[in-house]
MDTraj code that builds the backbone (N, CA, C; nanometers):
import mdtraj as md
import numpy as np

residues = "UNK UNK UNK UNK UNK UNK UNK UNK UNK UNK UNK UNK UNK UNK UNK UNK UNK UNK UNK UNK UNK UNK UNK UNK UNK UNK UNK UNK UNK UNK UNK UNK UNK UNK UNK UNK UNK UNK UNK UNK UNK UNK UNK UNK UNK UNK UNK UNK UNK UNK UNK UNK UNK UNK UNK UNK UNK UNK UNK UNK UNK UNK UNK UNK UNK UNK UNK UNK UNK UNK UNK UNK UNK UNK UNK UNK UNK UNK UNK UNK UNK UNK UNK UNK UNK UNK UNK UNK UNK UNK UNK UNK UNK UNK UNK UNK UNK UNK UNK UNK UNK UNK UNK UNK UNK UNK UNK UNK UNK UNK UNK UNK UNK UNK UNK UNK UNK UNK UNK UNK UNK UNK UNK UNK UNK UNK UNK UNK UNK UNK UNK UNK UNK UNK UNK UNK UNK UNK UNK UNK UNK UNK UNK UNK UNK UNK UNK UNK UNK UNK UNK UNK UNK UNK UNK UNK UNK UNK UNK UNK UNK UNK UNK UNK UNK UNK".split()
xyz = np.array([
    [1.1510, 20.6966, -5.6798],
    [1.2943, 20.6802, -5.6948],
    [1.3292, 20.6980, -5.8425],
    [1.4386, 20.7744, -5.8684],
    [1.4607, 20.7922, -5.9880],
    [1.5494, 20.6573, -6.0527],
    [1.5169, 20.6714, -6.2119],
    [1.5965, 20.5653, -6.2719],
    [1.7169, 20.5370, -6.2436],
    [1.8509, 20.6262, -6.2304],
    [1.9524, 20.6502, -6.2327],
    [1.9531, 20.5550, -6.0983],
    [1.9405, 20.5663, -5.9595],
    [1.9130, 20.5408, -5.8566],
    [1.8731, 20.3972, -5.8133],
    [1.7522, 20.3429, -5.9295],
    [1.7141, 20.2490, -5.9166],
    [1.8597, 20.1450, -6.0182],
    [1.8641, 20.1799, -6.1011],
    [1.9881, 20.0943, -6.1812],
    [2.1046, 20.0895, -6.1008],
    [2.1391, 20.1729, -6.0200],
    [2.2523, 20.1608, -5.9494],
    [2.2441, 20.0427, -5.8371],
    [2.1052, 20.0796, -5.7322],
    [2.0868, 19.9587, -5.6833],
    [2.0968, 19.8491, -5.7225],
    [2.0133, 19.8091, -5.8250],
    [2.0175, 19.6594, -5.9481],
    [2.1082, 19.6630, -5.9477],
    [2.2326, 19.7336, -5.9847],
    [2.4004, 19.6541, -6.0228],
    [2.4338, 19.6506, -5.8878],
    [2.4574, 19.7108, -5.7756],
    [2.4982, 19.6519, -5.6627],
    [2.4427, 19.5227, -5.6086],
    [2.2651, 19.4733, -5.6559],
    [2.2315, 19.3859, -5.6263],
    [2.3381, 19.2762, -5.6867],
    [2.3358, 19.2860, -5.8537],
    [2.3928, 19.1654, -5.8908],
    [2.4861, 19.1462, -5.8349],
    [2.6071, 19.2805, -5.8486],
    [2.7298, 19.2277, -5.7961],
    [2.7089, 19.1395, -5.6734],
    [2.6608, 19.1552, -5.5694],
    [2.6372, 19.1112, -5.4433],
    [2.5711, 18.9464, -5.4901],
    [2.5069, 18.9412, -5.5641],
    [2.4472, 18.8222, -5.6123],
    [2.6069, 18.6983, -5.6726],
    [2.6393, 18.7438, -5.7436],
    [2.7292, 18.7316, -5.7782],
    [2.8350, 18.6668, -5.6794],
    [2.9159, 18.7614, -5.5759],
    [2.9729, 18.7328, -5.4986],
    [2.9252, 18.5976, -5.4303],
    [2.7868, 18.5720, -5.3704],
    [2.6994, 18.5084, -5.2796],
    [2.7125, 18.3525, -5.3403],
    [2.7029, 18.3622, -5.5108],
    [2.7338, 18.2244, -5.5889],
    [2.8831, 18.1845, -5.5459],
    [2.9825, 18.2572, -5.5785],
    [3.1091, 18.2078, -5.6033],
    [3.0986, 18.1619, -5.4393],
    [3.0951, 18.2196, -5.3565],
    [3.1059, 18.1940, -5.1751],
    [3.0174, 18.0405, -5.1789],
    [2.9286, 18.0234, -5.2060],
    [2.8087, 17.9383, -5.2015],
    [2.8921, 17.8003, -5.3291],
    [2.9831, 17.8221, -5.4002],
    [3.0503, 17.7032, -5.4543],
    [3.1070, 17.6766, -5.4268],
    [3.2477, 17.7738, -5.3357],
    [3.3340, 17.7260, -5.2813],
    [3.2770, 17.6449, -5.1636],
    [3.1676, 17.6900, -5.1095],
    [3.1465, 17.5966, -4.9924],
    [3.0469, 17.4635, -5.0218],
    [3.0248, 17.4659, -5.1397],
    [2.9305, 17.3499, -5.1594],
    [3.0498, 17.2580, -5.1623],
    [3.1870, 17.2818, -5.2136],
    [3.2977, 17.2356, -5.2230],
    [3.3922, 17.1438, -5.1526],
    [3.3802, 17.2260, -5.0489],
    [3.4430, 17.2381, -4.9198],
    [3.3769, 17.0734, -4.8220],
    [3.2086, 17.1130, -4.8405],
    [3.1504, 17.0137, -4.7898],
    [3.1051, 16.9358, -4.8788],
    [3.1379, 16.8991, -4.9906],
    [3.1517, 16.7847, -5.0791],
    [3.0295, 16.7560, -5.1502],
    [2.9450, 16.8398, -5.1172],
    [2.8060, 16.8383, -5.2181],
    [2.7622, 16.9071, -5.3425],
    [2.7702, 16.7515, -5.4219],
    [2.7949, 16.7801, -5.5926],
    [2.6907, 16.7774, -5.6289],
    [2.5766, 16.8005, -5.5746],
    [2.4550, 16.8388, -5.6381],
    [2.4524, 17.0374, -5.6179],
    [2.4798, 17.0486, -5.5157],
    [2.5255, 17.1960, -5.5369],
    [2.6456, 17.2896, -5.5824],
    [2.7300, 17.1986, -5.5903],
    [2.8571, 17.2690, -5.6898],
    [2.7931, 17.2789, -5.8224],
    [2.7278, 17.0864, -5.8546],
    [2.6699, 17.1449, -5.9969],
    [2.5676, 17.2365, -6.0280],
    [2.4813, 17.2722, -5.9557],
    [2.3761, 17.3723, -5.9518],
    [2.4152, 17.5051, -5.9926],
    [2.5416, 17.5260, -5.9179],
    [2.6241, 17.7189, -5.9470],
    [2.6260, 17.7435, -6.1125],
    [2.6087, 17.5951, -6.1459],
    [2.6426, 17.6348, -6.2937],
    [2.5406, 17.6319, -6.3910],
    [2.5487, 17.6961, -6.5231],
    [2.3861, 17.7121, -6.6082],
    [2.4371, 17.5584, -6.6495],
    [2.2864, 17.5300, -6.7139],
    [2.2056, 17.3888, -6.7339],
    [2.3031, 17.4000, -6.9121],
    [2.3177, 17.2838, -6.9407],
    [2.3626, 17.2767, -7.0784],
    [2.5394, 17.3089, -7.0898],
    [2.6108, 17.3648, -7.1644],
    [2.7477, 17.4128, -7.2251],
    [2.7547, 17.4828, -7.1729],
    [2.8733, 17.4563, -7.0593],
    [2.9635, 17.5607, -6.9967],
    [3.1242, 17.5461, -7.0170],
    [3.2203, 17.5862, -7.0031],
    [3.3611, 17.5767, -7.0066],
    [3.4720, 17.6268, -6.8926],
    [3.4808, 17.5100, -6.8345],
    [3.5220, 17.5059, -6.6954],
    [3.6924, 17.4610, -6.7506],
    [3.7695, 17.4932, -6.6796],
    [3.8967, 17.4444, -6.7230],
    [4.0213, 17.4807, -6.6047],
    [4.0428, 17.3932, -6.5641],
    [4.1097, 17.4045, -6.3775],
    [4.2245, 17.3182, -6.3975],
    [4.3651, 17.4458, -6.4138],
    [4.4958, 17.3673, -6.3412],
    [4.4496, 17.2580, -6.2543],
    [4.5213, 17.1277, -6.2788],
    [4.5201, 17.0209, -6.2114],
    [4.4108, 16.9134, -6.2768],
    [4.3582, 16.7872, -6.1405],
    [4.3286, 16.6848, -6.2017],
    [4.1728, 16.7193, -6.2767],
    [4.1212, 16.8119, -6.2201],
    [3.9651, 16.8598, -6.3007],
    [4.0008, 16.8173, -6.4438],
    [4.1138, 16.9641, -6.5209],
    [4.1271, 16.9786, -6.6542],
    [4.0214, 17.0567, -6.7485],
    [3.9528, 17.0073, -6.8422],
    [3.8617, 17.0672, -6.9477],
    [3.7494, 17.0292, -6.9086],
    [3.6684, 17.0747, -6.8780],
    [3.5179, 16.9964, -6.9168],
    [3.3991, 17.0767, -6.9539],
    [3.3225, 17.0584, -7.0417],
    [3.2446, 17.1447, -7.1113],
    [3.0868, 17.1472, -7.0969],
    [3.0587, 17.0223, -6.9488],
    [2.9019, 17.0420, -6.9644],
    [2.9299, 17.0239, -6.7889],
    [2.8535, 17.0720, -6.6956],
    [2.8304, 17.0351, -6.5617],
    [2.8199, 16.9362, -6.5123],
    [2.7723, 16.8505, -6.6263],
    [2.7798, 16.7164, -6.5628],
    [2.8784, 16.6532, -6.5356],
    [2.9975, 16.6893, -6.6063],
    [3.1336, 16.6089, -6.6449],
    [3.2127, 16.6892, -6.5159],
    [3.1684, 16.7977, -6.4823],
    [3.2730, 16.8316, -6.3330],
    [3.1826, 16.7479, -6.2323],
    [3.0784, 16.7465, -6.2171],
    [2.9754, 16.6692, -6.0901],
    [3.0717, 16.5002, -6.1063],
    [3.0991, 16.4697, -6.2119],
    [3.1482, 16.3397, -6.2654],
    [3.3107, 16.2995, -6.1556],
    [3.3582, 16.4144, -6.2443],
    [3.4910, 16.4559, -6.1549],
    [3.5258, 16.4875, -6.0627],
    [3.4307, 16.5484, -5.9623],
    [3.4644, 16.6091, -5.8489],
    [3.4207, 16.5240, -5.7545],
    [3.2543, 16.4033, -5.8061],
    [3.2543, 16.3132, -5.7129],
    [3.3682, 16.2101, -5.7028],
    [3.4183, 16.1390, -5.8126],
    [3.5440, 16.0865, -5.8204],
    [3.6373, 16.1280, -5.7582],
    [3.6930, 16.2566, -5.7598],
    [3.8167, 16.2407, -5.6957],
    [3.7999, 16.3220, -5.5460],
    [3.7374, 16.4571, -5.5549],
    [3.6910, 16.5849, -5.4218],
    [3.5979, 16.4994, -5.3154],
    [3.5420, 16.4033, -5.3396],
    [3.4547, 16.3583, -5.2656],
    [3.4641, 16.2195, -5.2024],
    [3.5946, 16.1702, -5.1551],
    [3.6995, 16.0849, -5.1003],
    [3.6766, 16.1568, -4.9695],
    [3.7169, 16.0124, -4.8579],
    [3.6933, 16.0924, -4.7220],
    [3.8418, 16.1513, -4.6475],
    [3.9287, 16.0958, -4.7598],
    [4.0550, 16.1334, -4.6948],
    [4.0849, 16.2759, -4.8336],
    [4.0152, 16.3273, -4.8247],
    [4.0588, 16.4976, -4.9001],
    [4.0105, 16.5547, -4.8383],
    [4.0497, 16.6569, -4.7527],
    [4.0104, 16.7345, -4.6777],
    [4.0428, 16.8668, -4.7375],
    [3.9414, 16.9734, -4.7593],
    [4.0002, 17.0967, -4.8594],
    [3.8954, 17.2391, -4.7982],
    [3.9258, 17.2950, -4.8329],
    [3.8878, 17.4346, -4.8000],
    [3.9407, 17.5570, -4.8975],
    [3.8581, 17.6499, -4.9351],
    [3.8697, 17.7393, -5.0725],
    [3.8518, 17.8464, -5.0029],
    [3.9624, 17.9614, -5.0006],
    [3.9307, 18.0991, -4.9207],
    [3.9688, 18.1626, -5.0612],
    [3.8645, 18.2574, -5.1197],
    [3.8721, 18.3427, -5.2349],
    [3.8414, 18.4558, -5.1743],
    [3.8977, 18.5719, -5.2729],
    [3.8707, 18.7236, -5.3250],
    [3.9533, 18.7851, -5.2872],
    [3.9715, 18.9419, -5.3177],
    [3.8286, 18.9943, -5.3313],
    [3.8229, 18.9914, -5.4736],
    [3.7056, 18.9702, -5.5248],
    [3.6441, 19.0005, -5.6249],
    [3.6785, 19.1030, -5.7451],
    [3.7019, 19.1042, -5.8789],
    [3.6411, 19.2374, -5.9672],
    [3.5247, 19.1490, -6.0646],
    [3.4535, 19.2299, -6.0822],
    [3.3566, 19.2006, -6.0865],
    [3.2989, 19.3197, -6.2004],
    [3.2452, 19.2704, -6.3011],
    [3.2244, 19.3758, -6.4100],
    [3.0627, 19.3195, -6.4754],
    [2.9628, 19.4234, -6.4271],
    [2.8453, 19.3728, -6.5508],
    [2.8790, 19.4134, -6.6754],
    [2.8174, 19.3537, -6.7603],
    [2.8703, 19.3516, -6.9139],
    [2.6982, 19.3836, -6.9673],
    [2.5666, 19.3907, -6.9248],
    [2.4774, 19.4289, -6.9811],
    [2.3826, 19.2654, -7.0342],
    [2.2771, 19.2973, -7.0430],
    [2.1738, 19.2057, -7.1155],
    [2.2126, 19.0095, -7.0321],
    [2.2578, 19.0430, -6.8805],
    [2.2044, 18.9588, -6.8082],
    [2.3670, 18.8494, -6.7843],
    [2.4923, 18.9748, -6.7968],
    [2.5707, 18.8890, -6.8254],
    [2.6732, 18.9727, -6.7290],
    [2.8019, 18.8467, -6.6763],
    [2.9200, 18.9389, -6.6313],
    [3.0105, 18.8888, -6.5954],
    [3.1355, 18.9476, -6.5827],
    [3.2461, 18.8431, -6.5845],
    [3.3103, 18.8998, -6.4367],
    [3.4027, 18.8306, -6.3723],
    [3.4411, 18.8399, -6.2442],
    [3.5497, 18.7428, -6.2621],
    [3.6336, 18.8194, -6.1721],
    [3.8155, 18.7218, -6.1718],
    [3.8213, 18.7658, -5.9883],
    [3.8780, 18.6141, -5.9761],
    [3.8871, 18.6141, -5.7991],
    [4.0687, 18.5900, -5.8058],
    [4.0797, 18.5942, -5.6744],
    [4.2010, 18.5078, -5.6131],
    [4.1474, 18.3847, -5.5479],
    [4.2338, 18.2879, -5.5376],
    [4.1860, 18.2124, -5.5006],
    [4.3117, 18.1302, -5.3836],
    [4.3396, 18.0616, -5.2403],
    [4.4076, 18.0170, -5.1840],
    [4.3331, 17.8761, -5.1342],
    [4.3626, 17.7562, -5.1767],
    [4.3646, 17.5968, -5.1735],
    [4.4295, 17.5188, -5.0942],
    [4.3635, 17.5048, -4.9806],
    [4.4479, 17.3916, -4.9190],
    [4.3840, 17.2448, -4.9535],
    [4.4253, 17.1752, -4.9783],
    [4.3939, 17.0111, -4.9618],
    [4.4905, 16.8850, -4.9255],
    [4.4671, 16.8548, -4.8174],
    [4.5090, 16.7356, -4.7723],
    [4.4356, 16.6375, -4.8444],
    [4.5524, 16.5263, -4.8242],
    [4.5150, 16.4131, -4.8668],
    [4.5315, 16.3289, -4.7226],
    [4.5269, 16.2695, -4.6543],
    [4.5532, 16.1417, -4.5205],
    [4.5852, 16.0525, -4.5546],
    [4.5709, 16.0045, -4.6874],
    [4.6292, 15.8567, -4.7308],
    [4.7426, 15.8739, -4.7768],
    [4.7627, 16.0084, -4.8316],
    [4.9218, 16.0014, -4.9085],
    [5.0083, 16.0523, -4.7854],
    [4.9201, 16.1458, -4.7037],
    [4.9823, 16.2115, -4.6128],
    [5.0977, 16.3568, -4.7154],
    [5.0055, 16.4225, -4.7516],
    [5.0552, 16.5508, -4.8514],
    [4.9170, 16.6527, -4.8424],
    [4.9951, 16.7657, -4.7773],
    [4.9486, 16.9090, -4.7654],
    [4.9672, 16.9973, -4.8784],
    [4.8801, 17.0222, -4.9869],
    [4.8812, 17.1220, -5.1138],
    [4.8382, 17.2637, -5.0490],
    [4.8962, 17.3161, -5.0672],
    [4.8572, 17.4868, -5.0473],
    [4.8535, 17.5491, -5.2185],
    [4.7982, 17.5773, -5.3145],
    [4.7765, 17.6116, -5.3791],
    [4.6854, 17.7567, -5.4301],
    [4.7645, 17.8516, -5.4528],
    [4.7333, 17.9930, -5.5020],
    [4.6890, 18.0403, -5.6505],
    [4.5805, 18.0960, -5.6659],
    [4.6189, 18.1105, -5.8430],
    [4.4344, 18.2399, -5.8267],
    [4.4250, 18.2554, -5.9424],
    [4.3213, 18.2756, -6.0175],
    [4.1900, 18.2441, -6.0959],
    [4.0923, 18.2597, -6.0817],
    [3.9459, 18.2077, -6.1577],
    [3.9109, 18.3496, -6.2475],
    [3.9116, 18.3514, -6.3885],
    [3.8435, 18.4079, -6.4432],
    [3.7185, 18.3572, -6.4928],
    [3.5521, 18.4195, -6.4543],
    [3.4920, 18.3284, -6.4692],
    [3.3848, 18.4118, -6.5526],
    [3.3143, 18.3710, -6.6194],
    [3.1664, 18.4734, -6.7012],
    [3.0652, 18.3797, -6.6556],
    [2.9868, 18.4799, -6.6029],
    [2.7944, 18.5254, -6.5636],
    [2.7402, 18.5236, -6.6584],
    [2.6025, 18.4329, -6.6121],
    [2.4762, 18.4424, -6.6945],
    [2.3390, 18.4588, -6.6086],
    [2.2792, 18.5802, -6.5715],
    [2.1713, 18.5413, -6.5120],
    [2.0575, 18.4746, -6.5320],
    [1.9871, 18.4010, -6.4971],
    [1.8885, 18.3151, -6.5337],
    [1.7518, 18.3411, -6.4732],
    [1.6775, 18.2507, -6.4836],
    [1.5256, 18.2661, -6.4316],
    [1.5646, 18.2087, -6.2903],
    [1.6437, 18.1259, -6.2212],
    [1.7394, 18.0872, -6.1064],
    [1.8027, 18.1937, -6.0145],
    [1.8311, 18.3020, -6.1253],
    [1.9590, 18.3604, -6.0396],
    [2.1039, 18.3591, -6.1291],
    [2.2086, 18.4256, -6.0653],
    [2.2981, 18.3796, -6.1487],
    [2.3662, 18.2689, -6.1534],
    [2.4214, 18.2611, -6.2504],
    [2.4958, 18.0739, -6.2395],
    [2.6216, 18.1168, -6.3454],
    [2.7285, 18.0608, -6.3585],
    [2.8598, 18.0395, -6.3716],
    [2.8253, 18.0072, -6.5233],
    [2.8538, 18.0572, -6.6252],
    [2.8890, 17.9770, -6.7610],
    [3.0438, 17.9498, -6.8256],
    [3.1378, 17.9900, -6.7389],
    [3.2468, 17.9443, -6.7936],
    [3.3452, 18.0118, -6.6518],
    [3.4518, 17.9324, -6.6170],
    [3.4940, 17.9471, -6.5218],
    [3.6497, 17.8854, -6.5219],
    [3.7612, 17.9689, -6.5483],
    [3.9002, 17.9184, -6.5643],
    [3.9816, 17.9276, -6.4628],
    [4.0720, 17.8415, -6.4001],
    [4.1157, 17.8626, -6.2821],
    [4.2595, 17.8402, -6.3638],
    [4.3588, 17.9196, -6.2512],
    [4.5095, 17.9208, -6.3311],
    [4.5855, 17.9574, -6.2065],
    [4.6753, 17.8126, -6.1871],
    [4.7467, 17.8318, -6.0573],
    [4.8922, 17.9113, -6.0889],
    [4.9041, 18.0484, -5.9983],
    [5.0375, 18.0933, -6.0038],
    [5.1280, 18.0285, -5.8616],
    [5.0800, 17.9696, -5.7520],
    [5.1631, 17.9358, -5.6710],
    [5.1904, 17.7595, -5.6449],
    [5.2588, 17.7096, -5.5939],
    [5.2226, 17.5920, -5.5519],
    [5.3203, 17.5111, -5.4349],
    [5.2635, 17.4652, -5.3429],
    [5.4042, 17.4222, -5.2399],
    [5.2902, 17.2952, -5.2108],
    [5.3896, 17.1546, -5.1896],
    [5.3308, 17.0459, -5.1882],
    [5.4382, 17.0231, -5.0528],
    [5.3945, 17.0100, -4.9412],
    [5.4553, 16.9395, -4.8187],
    [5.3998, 16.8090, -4.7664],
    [5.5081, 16.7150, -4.7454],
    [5.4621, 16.5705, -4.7229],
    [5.5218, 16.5489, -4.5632],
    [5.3792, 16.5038, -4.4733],
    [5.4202, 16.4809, -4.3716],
    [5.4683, 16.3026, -4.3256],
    [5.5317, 16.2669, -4.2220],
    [5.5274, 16.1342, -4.1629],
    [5.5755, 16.1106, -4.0494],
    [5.5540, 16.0811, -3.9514],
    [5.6489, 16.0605, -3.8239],
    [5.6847, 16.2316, -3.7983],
    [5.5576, 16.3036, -3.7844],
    [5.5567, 16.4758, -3.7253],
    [5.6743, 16.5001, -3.8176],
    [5.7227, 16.4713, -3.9220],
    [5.8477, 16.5886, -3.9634],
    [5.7477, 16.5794, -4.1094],
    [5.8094, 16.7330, -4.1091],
    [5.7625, 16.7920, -4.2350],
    [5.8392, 16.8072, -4.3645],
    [5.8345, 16.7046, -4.4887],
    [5.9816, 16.7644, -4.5947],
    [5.8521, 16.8360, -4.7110],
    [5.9191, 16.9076, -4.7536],
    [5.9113, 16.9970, -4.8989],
    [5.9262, 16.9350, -4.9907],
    [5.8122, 16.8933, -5.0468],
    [5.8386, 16.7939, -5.1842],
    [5.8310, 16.8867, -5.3143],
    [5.7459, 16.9981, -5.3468],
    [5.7407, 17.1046, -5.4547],
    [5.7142, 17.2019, -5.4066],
    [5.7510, 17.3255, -5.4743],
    [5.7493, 17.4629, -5.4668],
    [5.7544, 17.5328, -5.6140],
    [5.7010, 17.5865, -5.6217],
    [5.7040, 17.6003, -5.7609],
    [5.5690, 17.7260, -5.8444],
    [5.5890, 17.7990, -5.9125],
    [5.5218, 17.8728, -6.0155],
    [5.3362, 17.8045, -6.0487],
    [5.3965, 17.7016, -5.9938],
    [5.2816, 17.5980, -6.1145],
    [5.2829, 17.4796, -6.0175],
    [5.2089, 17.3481, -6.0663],
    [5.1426, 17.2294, -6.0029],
    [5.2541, 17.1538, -6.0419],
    [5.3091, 17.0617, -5.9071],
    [5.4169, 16.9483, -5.9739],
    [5.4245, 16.8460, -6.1266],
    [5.5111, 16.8139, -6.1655],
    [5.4614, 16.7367, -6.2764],
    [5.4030, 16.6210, -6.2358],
    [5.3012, 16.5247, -6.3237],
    [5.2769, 16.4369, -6.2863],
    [5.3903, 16.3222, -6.2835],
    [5.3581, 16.1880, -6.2274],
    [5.4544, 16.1033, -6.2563],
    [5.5794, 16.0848, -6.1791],
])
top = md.Topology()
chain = top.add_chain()
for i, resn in enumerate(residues, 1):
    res = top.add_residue(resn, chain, resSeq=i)
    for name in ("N", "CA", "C"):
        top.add_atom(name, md.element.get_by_symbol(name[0]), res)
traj = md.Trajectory(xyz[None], top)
């Protein structure tokens, strides 16, 4: 097999590799296991930074921190449908990829349905692992917050962006 041939494969591998992580976080997500959300990500300084209650956090541990705290409540019920994908190798084991992203999360105690739309721009690092996430920005462009009670449904936000707090 010629070089040309063989490199082409390798980048379809990663990309595909690639894809398989982001799918494989959203669902570690989904089912609330923060030993594998934190895993997607490299060991040491990363820069994660997520419209809403996440916010900044700069080492994996501090989202595993956060996400068991608040994502891992039995009354949040959530589900992450992303892509498609672009997806760009950048060379010497590295690559960046921007998704779409659509968020639902219930809450049962507040009784409030978030549908939330936006973006992840995120940069690749492959490792002796595989690839893993070194920085990952999420940026909500949509947001509709509906509060149910007694089967009627009111519209509490709609909006560009995430309600204010407070």
């Amino acid at each position: 097999m010629d070089d040309t041939l063989l490199r082409r494969i390798e980048r379809l591998e990663d990309i595909e590799d690639i894809k398989k992580l982001k799918a494989h976080y959203w669902y570690s997500c989904d089912q609330k296991n923060v030993e594998a959300v934190r895993d997607c990500f490299v060991e040491g300084e990363v820069l994660i930074d997520y419209d809403g209650p996440v916010g900044l956090v700069r080492h994996r541990d501090e989202l595993y921190a956060v996400f068991e705290k608040v994502g891992c409540q039995p009354n949040i019920v959530e589900i992450h449908h992303g892509g498609p994908p672009q997806i760009e190798l950048l060379g010497d084991g590295r690559a960046r990829g921007i998704w779409g992203l659509t968020y639902n999360l219930l809450d049962t105690n507040a009784q409030v349905l978030n549908v939330i739309g936006g973006y992840y721009t995120d940069e690749y690092v492959k490792t002796a692992d595989g690839w893993r996430i070194q920085q990952a920005v999420f940026r909500v462009v949509s947001a509709t917050t509906v509060g149910y009670k007694d089967r009627a449904l009111k519209a509490l936000h709609m909006g560009s962006g995430l309600p204010k707090a407070g």
